[in-house]
VEXDO-203517 format. One record per atom (N, C-alpha, C, CB): x, y, z; residue number from 1. Coordinates in nm, 4 decimals. Glycine has a CB too. Example, Ala and Ser with C-alpha at 12.3 -4.5 7.8 and 13.67 -1.06 7.14 Angstrom:
BEGIN
px py pz num
1.3190 -0.5690 0.7800 1
1.2300 -0.4500 0.7800 1
1.3200 -0.3300 0.7800 1
1.1308 -0.4473 0.9046 1
1.2850 -0.2250 0.7080 2
1.3670 -0.1060 0.7140 2
1.2900 0.0030 0.7870 2
1.4084 -0.0598 0.5725 2
//
This chain:
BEGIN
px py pz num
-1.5960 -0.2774 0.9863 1
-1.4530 -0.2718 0.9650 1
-1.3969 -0.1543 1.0471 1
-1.4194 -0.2567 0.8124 1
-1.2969 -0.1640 1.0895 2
-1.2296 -0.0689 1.2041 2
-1.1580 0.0277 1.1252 2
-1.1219 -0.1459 1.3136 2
-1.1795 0.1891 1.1970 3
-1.1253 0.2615 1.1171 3
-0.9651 0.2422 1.0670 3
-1.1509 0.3719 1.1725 3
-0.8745 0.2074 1.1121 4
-0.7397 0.2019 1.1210 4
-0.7149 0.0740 1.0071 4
-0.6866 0.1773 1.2873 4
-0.8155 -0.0454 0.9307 5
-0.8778 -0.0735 0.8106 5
-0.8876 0.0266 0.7183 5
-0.9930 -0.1170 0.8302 5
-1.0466 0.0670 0.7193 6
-1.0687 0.1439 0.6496 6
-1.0005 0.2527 0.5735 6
-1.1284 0.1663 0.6957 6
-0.9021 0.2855 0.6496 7
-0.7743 0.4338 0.6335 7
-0.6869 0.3328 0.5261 7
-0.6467 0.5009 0.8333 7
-0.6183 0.2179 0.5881 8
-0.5060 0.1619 0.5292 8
-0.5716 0.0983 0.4029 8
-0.4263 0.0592 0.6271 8
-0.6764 0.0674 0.3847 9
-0.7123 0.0148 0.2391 9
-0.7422 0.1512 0.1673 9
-0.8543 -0.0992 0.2330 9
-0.7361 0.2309 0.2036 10
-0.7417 0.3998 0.0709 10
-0.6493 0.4095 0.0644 10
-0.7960 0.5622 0.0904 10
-0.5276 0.4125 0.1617 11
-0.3739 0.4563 0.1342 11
-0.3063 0.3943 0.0309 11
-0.2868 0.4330 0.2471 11
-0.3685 0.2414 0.1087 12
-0.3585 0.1841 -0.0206 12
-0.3007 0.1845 -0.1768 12
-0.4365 0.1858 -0.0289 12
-0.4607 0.2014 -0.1989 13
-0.4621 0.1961 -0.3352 13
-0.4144 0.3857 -0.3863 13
-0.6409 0.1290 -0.3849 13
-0.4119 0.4830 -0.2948 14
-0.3727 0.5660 -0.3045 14
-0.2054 0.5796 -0.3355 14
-0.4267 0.6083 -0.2154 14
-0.1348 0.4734 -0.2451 15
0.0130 0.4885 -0.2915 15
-0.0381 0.3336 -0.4272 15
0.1784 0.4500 -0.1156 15
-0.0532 0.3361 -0.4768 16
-0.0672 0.2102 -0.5811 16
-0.0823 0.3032 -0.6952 16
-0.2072 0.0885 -0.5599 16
-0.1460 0.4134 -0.7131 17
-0.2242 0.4681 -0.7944 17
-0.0907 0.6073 -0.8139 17
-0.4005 0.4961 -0.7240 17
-0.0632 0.6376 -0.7450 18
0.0699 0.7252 -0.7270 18
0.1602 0.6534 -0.7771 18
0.1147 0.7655 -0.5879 18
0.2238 0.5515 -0.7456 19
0.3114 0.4689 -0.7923 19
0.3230 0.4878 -0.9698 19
0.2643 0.3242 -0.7382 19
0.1976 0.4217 -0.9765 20
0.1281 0.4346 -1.1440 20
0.1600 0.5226 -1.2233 20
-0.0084 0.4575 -1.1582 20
0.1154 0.6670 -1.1528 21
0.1229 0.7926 -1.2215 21
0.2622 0.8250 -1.2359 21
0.0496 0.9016 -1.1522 21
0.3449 0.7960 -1.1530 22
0.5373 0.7944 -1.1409 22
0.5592 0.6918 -1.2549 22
0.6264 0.7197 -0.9576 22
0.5180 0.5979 -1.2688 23
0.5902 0.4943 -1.3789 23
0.5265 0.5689 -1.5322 23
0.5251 0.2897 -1.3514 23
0.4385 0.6377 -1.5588 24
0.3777 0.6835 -1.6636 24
0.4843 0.8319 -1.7160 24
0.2088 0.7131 -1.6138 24
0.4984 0.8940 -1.5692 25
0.5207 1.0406 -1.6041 25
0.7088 0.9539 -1.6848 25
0.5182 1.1986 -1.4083 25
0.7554 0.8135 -1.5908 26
0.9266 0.8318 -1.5998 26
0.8956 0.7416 -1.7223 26
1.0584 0.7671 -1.4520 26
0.7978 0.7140 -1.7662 27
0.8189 0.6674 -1.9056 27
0.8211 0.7266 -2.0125 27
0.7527 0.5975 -1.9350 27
0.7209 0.8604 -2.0315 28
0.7374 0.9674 -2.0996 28
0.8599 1.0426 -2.1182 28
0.6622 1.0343 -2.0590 28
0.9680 1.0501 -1.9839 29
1.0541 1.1365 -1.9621 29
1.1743 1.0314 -2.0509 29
1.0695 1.1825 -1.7884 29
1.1956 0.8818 -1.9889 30
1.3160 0.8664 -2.0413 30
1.2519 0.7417 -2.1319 30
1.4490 0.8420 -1.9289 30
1.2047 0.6946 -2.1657 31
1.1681 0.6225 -2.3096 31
1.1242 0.7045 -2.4128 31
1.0589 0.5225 -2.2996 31
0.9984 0.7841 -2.3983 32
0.9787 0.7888 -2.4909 32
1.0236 0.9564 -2.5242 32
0.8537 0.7289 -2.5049 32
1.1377 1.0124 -2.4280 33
1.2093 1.1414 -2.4623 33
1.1226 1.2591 -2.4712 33
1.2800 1.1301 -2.5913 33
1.0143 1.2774 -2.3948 34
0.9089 1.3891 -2.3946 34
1.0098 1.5605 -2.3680 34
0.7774 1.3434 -2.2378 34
1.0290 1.5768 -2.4185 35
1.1183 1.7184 -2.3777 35
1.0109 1.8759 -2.3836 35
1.2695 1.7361 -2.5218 35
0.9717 1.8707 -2.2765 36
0.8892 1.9737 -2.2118 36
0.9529 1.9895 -2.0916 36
0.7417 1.9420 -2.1942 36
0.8751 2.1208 -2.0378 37
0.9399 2.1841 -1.9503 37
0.9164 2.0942 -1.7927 37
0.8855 2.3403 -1.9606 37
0.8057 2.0233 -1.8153 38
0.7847 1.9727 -1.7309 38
0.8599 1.8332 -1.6842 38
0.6772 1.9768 -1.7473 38
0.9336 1.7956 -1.7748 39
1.0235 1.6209 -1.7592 39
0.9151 1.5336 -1.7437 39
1.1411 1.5868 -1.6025 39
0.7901 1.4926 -1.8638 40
0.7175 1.4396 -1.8348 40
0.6416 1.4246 -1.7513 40
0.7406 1.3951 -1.8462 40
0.5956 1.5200 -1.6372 41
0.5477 1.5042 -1.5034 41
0.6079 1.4297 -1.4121 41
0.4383 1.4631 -1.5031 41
0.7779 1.4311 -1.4062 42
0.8434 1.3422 -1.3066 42
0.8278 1.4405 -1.1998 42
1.0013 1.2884 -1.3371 42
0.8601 1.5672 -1.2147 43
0.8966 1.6990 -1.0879 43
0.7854 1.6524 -1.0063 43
0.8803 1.8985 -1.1356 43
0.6685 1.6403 -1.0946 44
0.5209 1.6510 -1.0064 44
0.4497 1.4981 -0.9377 44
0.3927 1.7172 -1.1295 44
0.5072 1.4283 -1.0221 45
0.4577 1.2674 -1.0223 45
0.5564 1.2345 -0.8440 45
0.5434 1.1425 -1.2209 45
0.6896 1.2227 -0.8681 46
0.7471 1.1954 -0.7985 46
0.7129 1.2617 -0.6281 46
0.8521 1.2151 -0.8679 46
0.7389 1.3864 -0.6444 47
0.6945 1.4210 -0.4747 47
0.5535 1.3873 -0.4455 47
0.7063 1.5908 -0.4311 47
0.4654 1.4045 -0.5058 48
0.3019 1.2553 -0.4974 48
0.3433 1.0974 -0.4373 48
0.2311 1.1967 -0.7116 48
0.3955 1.0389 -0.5006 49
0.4475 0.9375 -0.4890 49
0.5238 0.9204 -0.3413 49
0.5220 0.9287 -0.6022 49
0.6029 1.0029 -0.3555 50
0.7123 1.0009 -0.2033 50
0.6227 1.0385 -0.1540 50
0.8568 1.0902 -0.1664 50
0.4768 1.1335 -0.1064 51
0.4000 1.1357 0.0299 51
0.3236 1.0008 0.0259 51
0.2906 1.2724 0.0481 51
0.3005 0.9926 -0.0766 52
0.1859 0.8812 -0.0590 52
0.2730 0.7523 0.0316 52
0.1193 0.8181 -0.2404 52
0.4014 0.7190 -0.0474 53
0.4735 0.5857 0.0096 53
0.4728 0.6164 0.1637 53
0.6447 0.5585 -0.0536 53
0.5154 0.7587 0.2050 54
0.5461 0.8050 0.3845 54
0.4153 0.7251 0.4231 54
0.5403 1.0181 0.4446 54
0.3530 0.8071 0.3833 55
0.1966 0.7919 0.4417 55
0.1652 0.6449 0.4683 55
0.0772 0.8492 0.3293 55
0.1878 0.5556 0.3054 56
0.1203 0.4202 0.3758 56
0.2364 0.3428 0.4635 56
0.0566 0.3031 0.2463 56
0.3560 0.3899 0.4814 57
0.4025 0.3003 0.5822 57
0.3467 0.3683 0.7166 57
0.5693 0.2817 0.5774 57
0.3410 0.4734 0.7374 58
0.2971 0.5259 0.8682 58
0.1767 0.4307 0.8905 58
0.2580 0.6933 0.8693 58
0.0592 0.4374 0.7901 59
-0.0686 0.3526 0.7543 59
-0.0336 0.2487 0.8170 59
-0.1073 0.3212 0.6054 59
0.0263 0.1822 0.7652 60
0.0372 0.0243 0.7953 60
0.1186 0.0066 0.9434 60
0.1325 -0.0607 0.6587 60
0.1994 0.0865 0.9498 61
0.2085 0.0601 1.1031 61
0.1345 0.1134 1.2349 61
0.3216 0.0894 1.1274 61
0.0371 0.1916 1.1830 62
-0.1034 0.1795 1.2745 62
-0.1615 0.1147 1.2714 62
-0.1865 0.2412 1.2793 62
-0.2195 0.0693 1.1547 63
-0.3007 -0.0566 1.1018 63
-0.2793 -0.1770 1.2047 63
-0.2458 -0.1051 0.9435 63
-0.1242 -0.1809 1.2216 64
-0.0459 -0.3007 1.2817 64
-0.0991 -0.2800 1.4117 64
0.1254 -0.3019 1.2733 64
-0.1047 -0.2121 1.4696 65
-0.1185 -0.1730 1.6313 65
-0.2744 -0.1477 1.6258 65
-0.0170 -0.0172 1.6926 65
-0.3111 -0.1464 1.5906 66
-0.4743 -0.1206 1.6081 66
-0.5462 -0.2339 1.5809 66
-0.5356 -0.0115 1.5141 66
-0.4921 -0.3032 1.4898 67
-0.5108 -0.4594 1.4655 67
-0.4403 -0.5962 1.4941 67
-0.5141 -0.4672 1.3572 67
-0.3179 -0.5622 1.5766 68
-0.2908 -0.6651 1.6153 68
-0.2630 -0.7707 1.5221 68
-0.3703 -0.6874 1.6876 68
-0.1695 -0.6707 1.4308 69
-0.1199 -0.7478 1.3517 69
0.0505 -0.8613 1.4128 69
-0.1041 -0.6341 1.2298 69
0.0605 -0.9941 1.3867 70
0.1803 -1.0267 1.4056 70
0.2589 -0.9704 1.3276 70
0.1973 -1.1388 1.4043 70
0.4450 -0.9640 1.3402 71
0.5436 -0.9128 1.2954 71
0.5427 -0.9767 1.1584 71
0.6577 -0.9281 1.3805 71
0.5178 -1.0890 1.1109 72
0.5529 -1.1307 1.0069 72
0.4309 -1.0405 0.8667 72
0.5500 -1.3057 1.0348 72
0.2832 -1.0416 0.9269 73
0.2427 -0.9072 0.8789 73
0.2495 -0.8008 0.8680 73
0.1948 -0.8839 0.8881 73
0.3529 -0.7595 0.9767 74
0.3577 -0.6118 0.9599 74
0.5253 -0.6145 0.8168 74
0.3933 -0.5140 1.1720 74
0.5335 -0.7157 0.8693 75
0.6844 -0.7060 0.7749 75
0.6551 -0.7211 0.5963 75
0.8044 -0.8656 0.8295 75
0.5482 -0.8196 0.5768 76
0.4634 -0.7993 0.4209 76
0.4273 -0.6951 0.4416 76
0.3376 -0.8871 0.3684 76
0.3566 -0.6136 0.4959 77
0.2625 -0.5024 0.4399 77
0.4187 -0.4014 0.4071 77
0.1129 -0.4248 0.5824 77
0.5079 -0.3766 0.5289 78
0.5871 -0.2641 0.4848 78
0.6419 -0.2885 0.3458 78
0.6998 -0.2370 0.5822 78
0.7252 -0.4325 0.3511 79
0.7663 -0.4889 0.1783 79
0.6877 -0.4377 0.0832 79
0.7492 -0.6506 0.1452 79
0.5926 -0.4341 0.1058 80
0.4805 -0.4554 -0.0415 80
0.4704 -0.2751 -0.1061 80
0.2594 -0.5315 0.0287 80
0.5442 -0.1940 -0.0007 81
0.5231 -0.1060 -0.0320 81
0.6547 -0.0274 -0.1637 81
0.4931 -0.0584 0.0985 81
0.7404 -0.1657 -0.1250 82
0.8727 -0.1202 -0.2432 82
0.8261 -0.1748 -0.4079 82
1.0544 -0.2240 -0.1915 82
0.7796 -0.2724 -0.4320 83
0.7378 -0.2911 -0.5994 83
0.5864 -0.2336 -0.6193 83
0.7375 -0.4756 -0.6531 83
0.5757 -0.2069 -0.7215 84
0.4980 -0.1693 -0.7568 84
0.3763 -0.1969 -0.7615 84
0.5265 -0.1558 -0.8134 84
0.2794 -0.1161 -0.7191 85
0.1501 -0.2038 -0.6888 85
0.1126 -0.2950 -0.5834 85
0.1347 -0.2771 -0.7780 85
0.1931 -0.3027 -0.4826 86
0.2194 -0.4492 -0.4176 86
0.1409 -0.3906 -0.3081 86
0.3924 -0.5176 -0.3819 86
0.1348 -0.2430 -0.2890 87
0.0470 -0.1997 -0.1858 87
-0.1298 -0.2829 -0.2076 87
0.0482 -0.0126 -0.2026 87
-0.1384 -0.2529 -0.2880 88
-0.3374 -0.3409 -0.3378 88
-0.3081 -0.4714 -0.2973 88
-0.4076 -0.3587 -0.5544 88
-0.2188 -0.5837 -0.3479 89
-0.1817 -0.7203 -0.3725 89
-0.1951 -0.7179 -0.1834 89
-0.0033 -0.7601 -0.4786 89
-0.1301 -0.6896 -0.0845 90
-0.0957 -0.6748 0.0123 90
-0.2836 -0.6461 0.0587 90
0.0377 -0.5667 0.0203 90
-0.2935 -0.5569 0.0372 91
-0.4589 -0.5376 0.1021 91
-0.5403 -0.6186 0.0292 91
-0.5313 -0.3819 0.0911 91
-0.5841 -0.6625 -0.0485 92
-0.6772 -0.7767 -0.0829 92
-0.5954 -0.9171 -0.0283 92
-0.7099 -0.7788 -0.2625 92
-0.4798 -0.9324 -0.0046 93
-0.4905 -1.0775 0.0995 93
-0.4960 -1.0543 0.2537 93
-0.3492 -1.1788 0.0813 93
-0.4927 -0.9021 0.2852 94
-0.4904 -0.8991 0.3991 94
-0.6301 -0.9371 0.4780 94
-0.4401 -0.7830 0.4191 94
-0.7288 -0.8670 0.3236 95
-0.8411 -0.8210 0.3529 95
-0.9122 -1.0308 0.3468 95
-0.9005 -0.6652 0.2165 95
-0.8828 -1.0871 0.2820 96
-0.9286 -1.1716 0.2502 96
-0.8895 -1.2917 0.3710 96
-0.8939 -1.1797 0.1156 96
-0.7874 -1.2594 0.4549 97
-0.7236 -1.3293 0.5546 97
-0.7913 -1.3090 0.6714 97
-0.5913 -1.2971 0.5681 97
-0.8975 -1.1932 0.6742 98
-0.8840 -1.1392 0.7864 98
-0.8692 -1.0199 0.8761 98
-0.8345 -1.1756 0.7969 98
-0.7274 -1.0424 0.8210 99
-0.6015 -0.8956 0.8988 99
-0.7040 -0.7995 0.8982 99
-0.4305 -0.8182 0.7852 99
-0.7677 -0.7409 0.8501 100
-0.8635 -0.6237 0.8222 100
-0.9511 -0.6078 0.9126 100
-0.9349 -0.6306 0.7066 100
-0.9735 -0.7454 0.9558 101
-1.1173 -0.7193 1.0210 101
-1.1469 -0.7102 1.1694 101
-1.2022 -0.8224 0.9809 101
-0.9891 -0.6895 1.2238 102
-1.0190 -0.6547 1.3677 102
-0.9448 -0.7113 1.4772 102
-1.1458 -0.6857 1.3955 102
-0.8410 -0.7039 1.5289 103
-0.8204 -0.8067 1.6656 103
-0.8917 -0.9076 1.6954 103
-0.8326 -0.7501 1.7821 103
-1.0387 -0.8636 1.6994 104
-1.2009 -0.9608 1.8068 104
-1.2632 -1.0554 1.6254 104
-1.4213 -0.7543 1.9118 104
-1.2433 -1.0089 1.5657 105
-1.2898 -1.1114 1.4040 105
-1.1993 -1.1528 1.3396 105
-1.3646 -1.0445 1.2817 105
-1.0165 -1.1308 1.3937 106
-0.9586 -1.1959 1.3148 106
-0.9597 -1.3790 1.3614 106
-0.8232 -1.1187 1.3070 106
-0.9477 -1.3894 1.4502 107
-0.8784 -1.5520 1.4936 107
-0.9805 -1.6730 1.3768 107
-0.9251 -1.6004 1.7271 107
-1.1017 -1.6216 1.3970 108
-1.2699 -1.6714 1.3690 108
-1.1802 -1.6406 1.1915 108
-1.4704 -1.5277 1.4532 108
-1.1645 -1.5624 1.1261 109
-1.1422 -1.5234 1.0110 109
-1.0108 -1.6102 0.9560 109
-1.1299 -1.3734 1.0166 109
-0.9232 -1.5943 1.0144 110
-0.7561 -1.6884 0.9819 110
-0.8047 -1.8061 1.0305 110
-0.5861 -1.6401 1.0784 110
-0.8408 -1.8793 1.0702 111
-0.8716 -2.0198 1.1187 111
-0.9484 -2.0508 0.9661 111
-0.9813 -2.0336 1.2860 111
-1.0627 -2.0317 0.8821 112
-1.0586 -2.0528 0.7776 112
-0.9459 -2.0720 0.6615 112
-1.1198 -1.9885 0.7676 112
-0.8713 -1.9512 0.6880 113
-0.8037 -1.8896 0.5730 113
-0.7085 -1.9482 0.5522 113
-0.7700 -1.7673 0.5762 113
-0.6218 -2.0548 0.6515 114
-0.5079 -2.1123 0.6577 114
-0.4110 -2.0474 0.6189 114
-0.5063 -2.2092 0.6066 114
-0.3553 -1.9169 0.6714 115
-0.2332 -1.8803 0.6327 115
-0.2252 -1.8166 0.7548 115
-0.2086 -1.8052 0.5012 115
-0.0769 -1.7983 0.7729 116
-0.0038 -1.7336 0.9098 116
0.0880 -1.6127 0.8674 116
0.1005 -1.8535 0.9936 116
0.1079 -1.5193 0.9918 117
0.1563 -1.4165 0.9593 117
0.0734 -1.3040 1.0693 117
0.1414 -1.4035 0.7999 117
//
């Protein structure tokens, strides 16, 4: 698997997992009214979250160029990075399509997979 793979499936689940920790800290803060000094870990959750999201779009648009991704992939992967979680959902079909595995192993890989993009 090519490094510019390898990187974008940790970012991945790295902005997925950030994401997570942001929906936990803003649930504490405004559902369930945690009043500490900290605002539920939003101060701390949130700027995590905002590097991680920078990061995997930067990710994914190397990913794109190093893999030879078409536009209509590069345009899911950036999407996937606005709902939640959608970063993982996005790399396990990428990974399962193909997309992952290279310029020279994708064609051999999507010719199974029947999907375009």
């Amino acid at each position: 698997m090519p490094a510019a793979a390898r990187w974008f499936r940790v970012i991945a689940f790295v902005e997925a997992a950030s994401w997570t920790l942001l929906l936990v800290a803003m649930f504490l803060k405004y559902v369930l009214d945690v009043e500490t000094p900290h605002e539920g870990g939003v101060p701390i959750a949130g700027p995590i979250h905002g590097a991680a999201f920078v990061v995997y779009l930067l990710s994914a648009l190397w990913a794109a160029w190093r893999l030879k991704w078409r536009p209509g992939t590069v345009l899911l992967a950036l999407a996937a990075s606005v709902p939640p979680l959608f970063t993982v959902v996005f790399e396990r079909w990428a990974a399962r399509t193909g997309r992952l595995a290279g310029p020279a192993a994708a064609p051999r890989a999507r010719a199974g997979a029947g999907a375009r993009g």
